[in-house]
Each structure stands twice: as C-alpha cells, then as structure tokens.
N, C-alpha and C positions, 0 to 999 in steps of 0.2 A: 560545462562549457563556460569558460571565464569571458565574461562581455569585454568588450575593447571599446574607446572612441569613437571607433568605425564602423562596430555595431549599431552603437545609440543615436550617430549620425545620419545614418541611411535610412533606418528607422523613422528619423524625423523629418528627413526631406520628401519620406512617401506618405505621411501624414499616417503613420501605424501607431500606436496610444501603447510605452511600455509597459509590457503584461510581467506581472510577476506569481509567484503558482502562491497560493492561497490554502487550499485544501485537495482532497480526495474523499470522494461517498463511497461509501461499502452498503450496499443491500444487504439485508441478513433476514433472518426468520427468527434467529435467536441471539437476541443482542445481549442479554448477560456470556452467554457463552463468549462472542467478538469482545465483547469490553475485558475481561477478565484474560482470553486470549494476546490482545494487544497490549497489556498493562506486563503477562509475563513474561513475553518474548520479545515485546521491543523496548518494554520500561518507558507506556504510554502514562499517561495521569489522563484522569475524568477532568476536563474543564466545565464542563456545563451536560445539562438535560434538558428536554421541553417535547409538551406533545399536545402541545397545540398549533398547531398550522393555518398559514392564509388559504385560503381559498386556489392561490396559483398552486401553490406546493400539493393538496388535497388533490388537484385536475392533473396532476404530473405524476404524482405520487399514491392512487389511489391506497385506500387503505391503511395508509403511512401510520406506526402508533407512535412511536417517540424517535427520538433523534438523539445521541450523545456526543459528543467532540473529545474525542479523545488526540492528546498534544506530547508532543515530544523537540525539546527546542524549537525550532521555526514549524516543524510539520505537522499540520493539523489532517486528522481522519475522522469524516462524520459517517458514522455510522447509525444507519436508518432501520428502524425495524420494521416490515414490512412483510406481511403474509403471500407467500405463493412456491412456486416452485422450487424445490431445491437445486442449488447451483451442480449443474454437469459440465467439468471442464474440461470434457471430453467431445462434450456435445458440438455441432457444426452449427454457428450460429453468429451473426455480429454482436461483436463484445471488446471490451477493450481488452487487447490483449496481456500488457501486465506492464508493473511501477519498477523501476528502477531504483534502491538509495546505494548512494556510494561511501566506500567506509574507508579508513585512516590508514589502515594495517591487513597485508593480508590475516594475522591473526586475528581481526576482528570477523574475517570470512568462517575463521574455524572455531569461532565462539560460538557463532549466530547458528551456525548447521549444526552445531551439538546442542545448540537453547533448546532448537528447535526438537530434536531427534527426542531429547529428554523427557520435553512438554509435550511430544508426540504418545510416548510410551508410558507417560503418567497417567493417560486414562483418567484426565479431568474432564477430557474437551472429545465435543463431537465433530468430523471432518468429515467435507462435502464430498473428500477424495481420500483415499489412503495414498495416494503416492507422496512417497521419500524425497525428501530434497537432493538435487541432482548431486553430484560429486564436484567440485571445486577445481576447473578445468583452469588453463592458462593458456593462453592465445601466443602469438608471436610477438604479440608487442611488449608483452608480458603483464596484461589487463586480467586478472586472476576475478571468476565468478563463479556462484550459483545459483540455480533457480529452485522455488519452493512455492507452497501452495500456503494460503490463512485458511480459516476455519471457515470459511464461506467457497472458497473454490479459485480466490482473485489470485493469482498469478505475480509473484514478486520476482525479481532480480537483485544480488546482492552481489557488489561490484567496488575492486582495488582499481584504483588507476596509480601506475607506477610515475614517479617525476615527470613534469613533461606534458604529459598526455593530458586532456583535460573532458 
C-alpha cells in the first residue's frame, strides 16, 4: 500500500506515532535448520547472534537460548531458539496467521514455488508440515499468488500485484 499525504496527514491530526515494520520473530526448536532454511530459499544473510537476554525477554521468552537476525534488503527475521512444542499448523489455536512479501514478476512467483519444492525434496531440512505450496492461482484483478509453509510451520504468502493495484 503506497502512503499518500493524506495518509500521514490524518495520521498526525489523531496524534498516531508513524509505524514502520522493523522485523518478524520465528520461534523454532532448531535454529540451525531456520537459518540454513532462510539463507536457501529466500537468500537471507546471518546479521548477528546473541544468547544472552534481559531479564524482560527471559519473563517473555522462557527458556529462549539464542536469537539470530537473519536480513534480506529491508526485511529483518529474528529467529529465536526456544525449546517446546512443535509447530501444528493444523492445530486450532490463536496464532498469527501468516506474512505476506510481494514480488516484481509473476515469474518470480514460479521461482520461489520451485526454490521451494526443490529445497523441499533435497532432504536437508526438517518440516513442521509436509504440505506443498499451494498452486499459483489468479484472482480477477489479476493479483497472481501462493501460499507455503517454513521449516517451523509459519505460513507465508507470495504475491504479484499487476500495475495499478497497490
């Protein structure tokens, strides 16, 4: 969604503070697996590591052992290692239900689904789910996507917006 003046306007007359997105956290149980996972398929880089925590993070984050930042142009993904259950994304539960990135080129939709199908069937990586990334549907407006699963169970969308559409 492209902001306009009239966004950042109204904005300011209701005294709202603009937000801009920063990151996303990934729980895992095995975080070499998500690191080496996001580095294949999305061509993430390691920015940093640390597994030492404040005290807040510890109360929030029971258990937490390290953290990594993995970076791709603007978008940052921290991923947390954290022992407990494995992800069911199937399971009936409050969760977020899944990220959005939008890409340049429908052919980048038919890169990403066969990165992915490849890195799937390589048998390096363990997944929370076997399900297959959906097929690459087209709406009426001509907004071409698919949806897919990480190595943790988090629920992606990958998304063309044709001219126009924002």
């Amino acid at each position: 969604m492209r902001e306009t003046p009239s966004d950042v306007t109204l904005a300011t007359q209701v005294g709202v503070p603009r937000l801009r997105f920063h990151h996303f956290g990934v729980q895992t149980t095995d975080l070499e697996n998500s690191v080496r996972w996001y580095g294949d398929f999305l061509g993430c880089r390691q920015a940093w590591s640390l597994d030492q925590f404040s005290e807040l993070t510890r109360s929030r984050l029971p258990g937490i052992r390290e953290l990594t930042e993995m970076t791709l142009g603007d978008v940052r993904i921290h991923l947390f290692d954290r022992p407990g259950r494995k992800s069911d994304p199937a399971e009936s539960a409050v969760q977020f239900q899944h990220l959005c990135f939008r890409v340049d080129t429908p052919e980048d939709l038919i890169w990403l689904r066969r990165r992915w199908i490849e890195l799937y069937e390589s048998g390096r990586y363990v997944f929370a789910t076997d399900e297959q990334p959906t097929d690459i549907v087209i709406d009426e407006d001509g907004v071409q996507s698919f949806y897919t699963y990480d190595v943790n169970g988090l629920e992606f969308e990958f998304t063309f917006l044709p001219d126009g559409l924002s």
